[in-house]
C-alpha positions as CSV (number, residue, x, y, z in Angstrom):
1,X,0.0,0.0,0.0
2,X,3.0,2.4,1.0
3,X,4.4,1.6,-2.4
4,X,1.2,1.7,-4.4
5,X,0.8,5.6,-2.6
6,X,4.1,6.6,-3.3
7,X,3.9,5.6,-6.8
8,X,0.6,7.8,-7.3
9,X,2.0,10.8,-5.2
10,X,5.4,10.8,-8.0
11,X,3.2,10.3,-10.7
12,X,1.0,13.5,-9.6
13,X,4.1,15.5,-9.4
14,X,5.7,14.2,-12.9
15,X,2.6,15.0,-14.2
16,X,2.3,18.7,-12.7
17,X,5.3,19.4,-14.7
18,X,3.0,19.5,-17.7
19,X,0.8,21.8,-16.0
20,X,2.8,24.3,-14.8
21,X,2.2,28.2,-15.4
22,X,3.9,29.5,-18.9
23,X,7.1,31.7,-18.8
24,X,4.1,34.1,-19.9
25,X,2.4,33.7,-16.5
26,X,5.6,34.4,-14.8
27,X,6.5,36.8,-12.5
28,X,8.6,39.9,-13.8
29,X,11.5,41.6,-12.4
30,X,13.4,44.0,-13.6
31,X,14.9,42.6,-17.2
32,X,14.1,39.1,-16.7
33,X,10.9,36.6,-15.9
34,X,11.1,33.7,-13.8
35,X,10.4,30.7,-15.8
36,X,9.7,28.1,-13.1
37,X,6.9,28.8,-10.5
38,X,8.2,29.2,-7.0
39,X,5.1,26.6,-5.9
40,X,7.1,23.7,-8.7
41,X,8.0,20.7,-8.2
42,X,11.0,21.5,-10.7
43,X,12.1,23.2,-7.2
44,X,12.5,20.7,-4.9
45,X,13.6,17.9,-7.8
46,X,15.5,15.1,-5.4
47,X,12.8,14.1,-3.6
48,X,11.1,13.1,-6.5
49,X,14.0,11.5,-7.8
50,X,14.4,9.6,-4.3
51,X,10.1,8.3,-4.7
52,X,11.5,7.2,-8.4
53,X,14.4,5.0,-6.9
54,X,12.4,3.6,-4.3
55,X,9.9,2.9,-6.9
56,X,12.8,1.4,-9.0
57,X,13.8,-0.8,-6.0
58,X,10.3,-1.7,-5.3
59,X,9.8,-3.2,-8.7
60,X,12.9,-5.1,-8.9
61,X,12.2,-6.5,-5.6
62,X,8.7,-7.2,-6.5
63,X,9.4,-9.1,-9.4
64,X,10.7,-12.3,-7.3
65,X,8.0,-12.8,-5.2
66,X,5.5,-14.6,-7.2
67,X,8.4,-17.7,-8.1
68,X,9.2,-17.6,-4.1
69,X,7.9,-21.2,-3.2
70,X,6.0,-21.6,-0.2
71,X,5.3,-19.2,3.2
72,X,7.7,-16.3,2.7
73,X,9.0,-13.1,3.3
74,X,11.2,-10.6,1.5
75,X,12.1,-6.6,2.9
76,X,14.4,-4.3,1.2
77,X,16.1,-1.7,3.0
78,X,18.7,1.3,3.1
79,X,19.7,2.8,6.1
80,X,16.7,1.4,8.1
81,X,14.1,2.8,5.8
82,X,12.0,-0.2,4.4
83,X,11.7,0.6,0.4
84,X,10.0,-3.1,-0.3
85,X,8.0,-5.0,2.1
86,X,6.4,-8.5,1.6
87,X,5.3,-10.0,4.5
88,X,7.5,-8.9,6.9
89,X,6.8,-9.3,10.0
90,X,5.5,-12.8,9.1
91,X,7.3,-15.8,11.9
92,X,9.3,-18.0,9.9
93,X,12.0,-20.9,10.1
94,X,15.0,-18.9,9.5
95,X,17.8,-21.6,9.6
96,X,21.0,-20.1,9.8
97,X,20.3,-16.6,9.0
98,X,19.4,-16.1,12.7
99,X,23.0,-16.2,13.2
100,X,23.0,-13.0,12.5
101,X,21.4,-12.7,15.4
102,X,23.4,-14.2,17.7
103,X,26.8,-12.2,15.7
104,X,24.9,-9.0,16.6
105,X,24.4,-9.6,20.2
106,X,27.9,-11.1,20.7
107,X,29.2,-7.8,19.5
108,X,26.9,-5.5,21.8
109,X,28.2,-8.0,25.3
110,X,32.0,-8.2,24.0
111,X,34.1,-5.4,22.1
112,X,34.9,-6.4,19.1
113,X,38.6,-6.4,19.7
114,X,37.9,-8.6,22.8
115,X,39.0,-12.2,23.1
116,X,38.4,-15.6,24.7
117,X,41.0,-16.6,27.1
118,X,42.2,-20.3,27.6
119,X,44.2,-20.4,30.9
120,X,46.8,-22.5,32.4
121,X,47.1,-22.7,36.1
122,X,48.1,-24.2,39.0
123,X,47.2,-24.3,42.7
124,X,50.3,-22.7,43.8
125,X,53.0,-21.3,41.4
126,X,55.7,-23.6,39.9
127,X,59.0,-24.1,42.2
128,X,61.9,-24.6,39.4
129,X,59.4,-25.0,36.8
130,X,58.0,-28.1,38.5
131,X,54.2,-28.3,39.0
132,X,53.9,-29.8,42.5
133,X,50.1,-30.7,41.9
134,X,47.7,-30.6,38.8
135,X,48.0,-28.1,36.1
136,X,44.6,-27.0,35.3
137,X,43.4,-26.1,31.7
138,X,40.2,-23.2,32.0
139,X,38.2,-23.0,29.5
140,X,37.2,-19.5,28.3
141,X,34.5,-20.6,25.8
142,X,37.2,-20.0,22.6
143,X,34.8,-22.2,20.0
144,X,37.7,-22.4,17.8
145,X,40.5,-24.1,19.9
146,X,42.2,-26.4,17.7
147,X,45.0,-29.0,16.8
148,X,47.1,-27.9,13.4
149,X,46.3,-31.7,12.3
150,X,42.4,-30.0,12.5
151,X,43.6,-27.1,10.9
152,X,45.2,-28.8,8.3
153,X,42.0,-30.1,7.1
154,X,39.8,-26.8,6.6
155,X,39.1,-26.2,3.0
156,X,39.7,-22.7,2.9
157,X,43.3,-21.9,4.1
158,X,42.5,-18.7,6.0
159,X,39.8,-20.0,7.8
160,X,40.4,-18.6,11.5
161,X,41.3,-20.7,14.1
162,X,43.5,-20.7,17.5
163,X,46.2,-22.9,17.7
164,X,46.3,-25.2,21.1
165,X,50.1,-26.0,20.4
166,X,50.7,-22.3,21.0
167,X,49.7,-22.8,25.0
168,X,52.1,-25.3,25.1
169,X,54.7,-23.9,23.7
170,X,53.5,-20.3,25.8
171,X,53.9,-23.0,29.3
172,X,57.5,-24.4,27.9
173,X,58.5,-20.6,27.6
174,X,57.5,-20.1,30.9
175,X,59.6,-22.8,32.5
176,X,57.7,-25.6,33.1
177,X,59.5,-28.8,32.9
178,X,57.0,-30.8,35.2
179,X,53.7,-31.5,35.9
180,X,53.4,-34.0,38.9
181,X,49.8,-34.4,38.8
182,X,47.6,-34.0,36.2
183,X,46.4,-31.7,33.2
184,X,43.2,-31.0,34.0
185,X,39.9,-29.3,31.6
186,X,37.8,-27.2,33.0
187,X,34.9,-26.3,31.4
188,X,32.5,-24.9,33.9
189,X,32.0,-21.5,32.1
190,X,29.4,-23.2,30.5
191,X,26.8,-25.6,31.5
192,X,27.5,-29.6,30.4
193,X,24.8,-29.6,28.4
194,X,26.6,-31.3,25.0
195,X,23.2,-30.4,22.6
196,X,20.4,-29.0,22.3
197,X,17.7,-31.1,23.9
198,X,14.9,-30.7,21.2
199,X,17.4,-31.4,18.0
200,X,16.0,-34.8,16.2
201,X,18.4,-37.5,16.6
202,X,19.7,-37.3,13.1
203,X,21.8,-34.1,14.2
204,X,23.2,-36.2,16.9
205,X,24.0,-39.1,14.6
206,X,25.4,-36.7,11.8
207,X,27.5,-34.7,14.5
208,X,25.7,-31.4,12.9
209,X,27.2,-29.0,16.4
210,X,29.3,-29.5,19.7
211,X,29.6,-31.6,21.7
212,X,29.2,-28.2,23.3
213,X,31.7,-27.3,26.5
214,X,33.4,-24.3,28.0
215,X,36.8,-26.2,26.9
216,X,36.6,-27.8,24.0
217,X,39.6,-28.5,21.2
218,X,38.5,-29.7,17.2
219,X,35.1,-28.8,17.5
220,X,34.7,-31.6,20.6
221,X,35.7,-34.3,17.9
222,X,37.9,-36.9,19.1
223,X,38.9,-38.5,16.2
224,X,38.0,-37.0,12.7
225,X,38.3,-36.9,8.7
226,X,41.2,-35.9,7.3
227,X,39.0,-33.4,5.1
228,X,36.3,-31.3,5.7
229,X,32.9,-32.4,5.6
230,X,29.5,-31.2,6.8
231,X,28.0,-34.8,7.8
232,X,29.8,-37.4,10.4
233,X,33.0,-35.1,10.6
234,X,34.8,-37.5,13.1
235,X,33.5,-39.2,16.8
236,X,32.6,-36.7,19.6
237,X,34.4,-36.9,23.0
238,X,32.4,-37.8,25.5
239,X,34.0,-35.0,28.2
240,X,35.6,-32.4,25.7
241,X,37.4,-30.8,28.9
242,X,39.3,-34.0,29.6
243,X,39.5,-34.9,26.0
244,X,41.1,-31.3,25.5
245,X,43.1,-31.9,28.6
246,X,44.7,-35.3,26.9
247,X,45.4,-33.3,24.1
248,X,47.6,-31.1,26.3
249,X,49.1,-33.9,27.9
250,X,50.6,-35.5,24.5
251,X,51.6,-31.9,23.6
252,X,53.3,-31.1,26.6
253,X,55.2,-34.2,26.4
254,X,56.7,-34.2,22.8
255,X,57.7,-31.1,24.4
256,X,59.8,-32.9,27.1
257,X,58.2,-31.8,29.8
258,X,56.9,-34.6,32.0
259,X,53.2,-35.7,33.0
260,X,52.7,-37.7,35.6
261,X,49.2,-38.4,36.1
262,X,46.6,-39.2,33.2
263,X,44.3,-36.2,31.7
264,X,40.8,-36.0,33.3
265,X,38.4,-32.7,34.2
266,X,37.4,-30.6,36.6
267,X,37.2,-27.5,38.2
268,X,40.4,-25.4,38.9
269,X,40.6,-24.1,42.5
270,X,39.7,-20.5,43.5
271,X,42.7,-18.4,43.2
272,X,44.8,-20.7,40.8
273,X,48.2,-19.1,39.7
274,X,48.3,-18.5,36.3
275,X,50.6,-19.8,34.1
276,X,50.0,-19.2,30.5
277,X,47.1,-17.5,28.6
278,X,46.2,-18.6,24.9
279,X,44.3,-15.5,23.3
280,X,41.7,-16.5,20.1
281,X,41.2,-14.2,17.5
282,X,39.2,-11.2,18.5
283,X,35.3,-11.6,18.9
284,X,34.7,-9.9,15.8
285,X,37.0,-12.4,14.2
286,X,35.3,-15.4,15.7
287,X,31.7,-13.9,14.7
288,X,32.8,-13.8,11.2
289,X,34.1,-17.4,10.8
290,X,30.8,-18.1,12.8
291,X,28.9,-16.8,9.7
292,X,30.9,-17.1,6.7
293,X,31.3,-21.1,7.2
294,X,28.0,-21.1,8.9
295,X,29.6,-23.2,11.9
296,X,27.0,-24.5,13.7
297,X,29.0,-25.3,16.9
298,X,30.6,-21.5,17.2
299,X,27.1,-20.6,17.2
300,X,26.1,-22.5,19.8
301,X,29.1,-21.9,22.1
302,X,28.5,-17.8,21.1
303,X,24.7,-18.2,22.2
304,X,25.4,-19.6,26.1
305,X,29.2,-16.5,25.8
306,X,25.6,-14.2,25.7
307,X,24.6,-15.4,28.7
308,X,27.7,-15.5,30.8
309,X,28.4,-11.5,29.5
310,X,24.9,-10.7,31.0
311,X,25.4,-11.9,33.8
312,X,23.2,-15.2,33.6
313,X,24.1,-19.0,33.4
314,X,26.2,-20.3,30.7
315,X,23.2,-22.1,29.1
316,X,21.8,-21.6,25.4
317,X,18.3,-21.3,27.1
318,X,19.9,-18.1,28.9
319,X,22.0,-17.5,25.9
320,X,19.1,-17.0,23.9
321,X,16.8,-15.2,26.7
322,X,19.4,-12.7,26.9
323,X,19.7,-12.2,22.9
324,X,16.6,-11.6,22.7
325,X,16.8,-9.2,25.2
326,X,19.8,-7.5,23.8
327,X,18.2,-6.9,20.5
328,X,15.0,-5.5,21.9
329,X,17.7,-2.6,23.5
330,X,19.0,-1.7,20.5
331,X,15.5,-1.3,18.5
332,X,15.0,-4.2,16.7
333,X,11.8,-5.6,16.7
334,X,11.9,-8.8,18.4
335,X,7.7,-9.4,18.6
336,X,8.3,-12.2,15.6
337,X,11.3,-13.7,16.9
338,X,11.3,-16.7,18.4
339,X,14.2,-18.8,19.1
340,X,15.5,-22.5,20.4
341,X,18.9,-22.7,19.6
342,X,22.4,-20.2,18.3
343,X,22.6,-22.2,15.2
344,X,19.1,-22.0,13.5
345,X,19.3,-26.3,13.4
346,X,16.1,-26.3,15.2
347,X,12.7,-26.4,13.0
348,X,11.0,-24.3,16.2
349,X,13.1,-21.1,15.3
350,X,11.1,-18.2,14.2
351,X,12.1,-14.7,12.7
352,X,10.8,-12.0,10.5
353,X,12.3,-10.9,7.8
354,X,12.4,-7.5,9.2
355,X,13.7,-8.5,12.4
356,X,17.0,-9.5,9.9
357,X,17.1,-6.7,8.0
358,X,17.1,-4.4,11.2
359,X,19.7,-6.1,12.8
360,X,22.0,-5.5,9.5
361,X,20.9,-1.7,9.7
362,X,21.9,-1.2,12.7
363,X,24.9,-2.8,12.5
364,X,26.0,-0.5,9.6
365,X,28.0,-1.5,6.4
366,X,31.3,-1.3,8.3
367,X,30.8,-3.3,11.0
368,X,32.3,-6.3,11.6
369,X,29.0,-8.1,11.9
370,X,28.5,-7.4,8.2
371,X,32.5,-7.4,7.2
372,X,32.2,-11.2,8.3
373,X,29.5,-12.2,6.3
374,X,30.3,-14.4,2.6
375,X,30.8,-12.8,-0.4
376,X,29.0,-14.1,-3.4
377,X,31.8,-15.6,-6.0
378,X,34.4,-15.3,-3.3
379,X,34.3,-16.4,0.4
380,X,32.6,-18.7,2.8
381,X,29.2,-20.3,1.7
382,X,28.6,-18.4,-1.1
383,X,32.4,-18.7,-3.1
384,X,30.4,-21.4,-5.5
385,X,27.3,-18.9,-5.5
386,X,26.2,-16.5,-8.5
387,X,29.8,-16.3,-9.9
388,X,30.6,-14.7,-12.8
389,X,26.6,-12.3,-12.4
390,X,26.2,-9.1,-11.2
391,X,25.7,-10.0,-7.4
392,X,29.5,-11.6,-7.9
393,X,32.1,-9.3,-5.5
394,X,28.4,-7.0,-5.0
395,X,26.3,-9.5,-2.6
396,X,27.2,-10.4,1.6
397,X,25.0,-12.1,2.7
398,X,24.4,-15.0,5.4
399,X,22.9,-18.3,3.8
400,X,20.3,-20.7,5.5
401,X,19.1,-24.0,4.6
402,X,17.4,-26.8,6.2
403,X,15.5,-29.9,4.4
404,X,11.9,-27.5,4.3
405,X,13.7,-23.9,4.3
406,X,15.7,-21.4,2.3
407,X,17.1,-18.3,3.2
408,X,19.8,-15.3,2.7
409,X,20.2,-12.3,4.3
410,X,22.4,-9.4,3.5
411,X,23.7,-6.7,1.9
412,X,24.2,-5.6,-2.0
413,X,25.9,-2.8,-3.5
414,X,24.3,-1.8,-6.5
415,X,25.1,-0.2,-9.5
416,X,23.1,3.2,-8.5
417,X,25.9,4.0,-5.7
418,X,23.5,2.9,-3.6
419,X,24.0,-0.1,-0.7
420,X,20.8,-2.5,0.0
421,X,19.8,-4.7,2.8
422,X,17.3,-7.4,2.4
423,X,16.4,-10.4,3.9
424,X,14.6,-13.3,1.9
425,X,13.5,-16.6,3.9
426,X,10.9,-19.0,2.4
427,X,9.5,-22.0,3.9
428,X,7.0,-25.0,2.5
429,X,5.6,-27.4,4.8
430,X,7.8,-29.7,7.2
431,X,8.5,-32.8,5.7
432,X,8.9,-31.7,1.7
433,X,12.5,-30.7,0.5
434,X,12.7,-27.1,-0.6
435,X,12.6,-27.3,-4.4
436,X,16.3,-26.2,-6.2
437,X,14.8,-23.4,-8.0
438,X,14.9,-21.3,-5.1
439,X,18.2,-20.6,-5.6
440,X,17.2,-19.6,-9.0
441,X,14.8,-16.8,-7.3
442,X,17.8,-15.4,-4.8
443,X,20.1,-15.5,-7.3
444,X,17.7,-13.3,-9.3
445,X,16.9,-11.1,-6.4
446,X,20.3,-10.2,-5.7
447,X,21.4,-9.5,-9.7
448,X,18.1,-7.4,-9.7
449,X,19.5,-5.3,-6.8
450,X,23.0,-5.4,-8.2
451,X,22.0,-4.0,-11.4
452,X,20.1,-1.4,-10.4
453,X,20.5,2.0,-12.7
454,X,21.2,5.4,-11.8
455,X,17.9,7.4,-11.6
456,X,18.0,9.5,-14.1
457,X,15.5,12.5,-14.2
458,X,12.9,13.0,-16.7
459,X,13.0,15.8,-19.3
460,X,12.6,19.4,-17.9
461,X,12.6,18.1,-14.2
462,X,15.4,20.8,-13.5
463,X,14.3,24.5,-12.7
464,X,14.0,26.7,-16.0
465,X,16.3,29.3,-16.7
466,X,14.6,32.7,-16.7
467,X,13.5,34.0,-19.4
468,X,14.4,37.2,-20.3
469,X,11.3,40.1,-20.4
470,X,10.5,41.7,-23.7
């Protein structure tokens, strides 16, 4: 309707161009006549040129939604002004473009430049670099603590990650030549909840997230494939603290320094000496791997880091109560969102397209919410996506795909100067597969935004010279 009005209210003033007063009907002074009216719309000429862009955007938007398959939703945006609007504040399963969600709430609990902390401790500080009792392993949340061999097997070579070899090498540095207890995990920031409760057993069995832990190494895999894959990646440890604590152990030892006890977890004592510290990436790093990969188990971990930065249990039921907060705070509308888990796995997980799209506005086309998502033709999920079209290099956006759902969210710079947000999910019924052609209709959305034109202003929309009198 808001479109449908604007569209009159532009006509009406294209066509009172036409029906302006004559130079003869001007008003004289001195040697000269004005030409244009001082009541023209030749005299305010940009916004008309603005109702004709939006009306430009409008269209090309418009044109997708009758192939979208299904329940769906589509808004358009600059700047936090809505320019298109189908459906959008219609509930829908957004897979994993609410992790744009949880990326935007990280970033308003943590600075960006902020980090996660693995420490190395011990009840009393080393005597000649000997370790009288256990040396303790904290976990600081970091969800991408991992082994080179782990490394080694990402597809995409710059794919952040923080080395565990670097703590022990950071604890041979600092002396220690002894351990005559135990390495021990601790991974009480967070609860020992390893899933989410209401995830079908097929996640479990294809090891889609976690196990989820405060102290985790290799995504909580204890063995796994020598390449990267999205289904059965390797066996899940039963206790990731203790499984990253026997990890430490083997390290520490082709180090030569000596272990006596056997790896295990629990929790370090109050008042533990610290060791070593092994720093991740910063946050805004780790939310940007988070949605560039999609990884489902960062999201999760990211979701109960919310909690514990608001002061609440390290759960993902907290995690997710305190998101939703969060967002409310900063003005997004939250009335349609509806959530179960960080990752978007769960079927249960509602969001509005608008929701989405705010959330990008906010954040701004600088931030490093949106400077972490995938580039179309380039990066992350969408470096096989729309290469070679317009949206190639143009389009960042976060994918989402379950069995029953589509869904990408972003941002595209288009040919007009201009920089869009939209956010397109679309949903048929549980239990059918989403038909391949909707990546047909993104793909087109996103060229369609890319290539939009230049507005260029009709024929004597510009203020007349005047006219001389005589």
């Amino acid at each position: 309707m808001v479109v449908v009005i604007t569209a009159l209210a532009a006509g009406a003033g294209w066509a009172a161009l036409d029906a302006e007063a004559t130079p003869e009907q001007g008003l004289s002074g001195g040697d000269m006549r004005v030409a244009t009216p001082v009541l023209s719309v030749r005299r305010t000429p940009e916004a008309l040129l603005e109702t004709r862009r939006t009306n430009a955007v409008a269209a090309a938007a418009g044109t997708t939604v009758p192939a979208i398959p299904g329940a769906s939703c589509l808004v358009v945006s600059e700047a936090g002004d809505e320019l298109f609007a189908h459906a959008p504040t219609e509930p829908l399963t957004p897979a994993s473009t609410q992790k744009l969600f949880v990326g935007a709430a990280l970033l308003q609990v943590m600075e960006a430049d902020e980090t996660f902390r693995t420490v190395a401790a011990a009840a009393a500080p080393p005597a000649d670099g000997v370790v009288a009792g256990d040396l303790f392993v904290v976990g600081g949340g970091d969800p991408l603590l991992s082994t080179d061999a782990y490394i080694a097997r990402h597809s995409d070579p710059d794919r952040p990650a923080t080395r565990v070899e670097d703590l022990a090498d950071a604890l041979v540095a600092a002396g220690i030549t002894e351990v005559q207890g135990s390495v021990v995990g601790d991974g009480t920031r967070y609860d020992d909840v390893r899933t989410i409760p209401s995830w079908p057993q097929r996640y479990r069995d294809q090891v889609a997230a976690g196990p989820l832990s405060g102290l985790g190494v290799n995504d909580g895999l204890e063995t796994f494939t020598d390449t990267e894959v999205p289904v059965n990646p390797g066996r899940p440890a039963a206790d990731p603290p203790a499984h990253t604590a026997s990890v430490i152990t083997d390290l520490l030892r082709e180090r030569g320094v000596t272990v006596s006890g056997d790896p295990r977890s629990g929790p370090a004592p109050e008042g533990a000496a610290e060791l070593a510290v092994l720093e991740s990436p910063p946050a805004g790093v780790v939310v940007a791997q988070m949605l560039r990969y999609s990884d489902n188990t960062t999201a999760e971990l990211l979701a109960k880091e919310i909690a514990v930065r608001t002061d609440s249990p390290g759960s993902t039921f907290a995690g997710i109560t305190a998101l939703t907060s969060v967002l409310a705070g900063q003005g997004v509308d939250v009335s349609g969102i509806s959530l179960t888990d960080g990752s978007g796995l769960d079927t249960g997980n509602r969001a509005t397209c608008r929701g989405l799209t705010q959330v990008l506005d906010l954040a701004g086309p600088d931030s490093p919410l949106v400077d972490g998502l995938a580039v179309a033709g380039r990066s992350g999920t969408l470096r096989e996506r729309m290469v070679g079209t317009p949206a190639a290099d143009n389009l960042r956006a976060k994918t989402g795909s379950l069995r029953h759902v589509s869904a990408l969210a972003g941002l595209v710079d288009a040919a007009d100067g201009h920089t869009y947000t939209f956010a397109y999910i679309a949903n048929v019924p549980e239990g059918e597969f989403m038909p391949g052609a909707d990546l047909v209709v993104q793909e087109s959305l996103a060229v369609a935004l890319a290539t939009l034109p230049p507005v260029e202003p009709p024929p004597n929309i510009l203020p007349q010279a005047p006219i001389p009198a005589g």
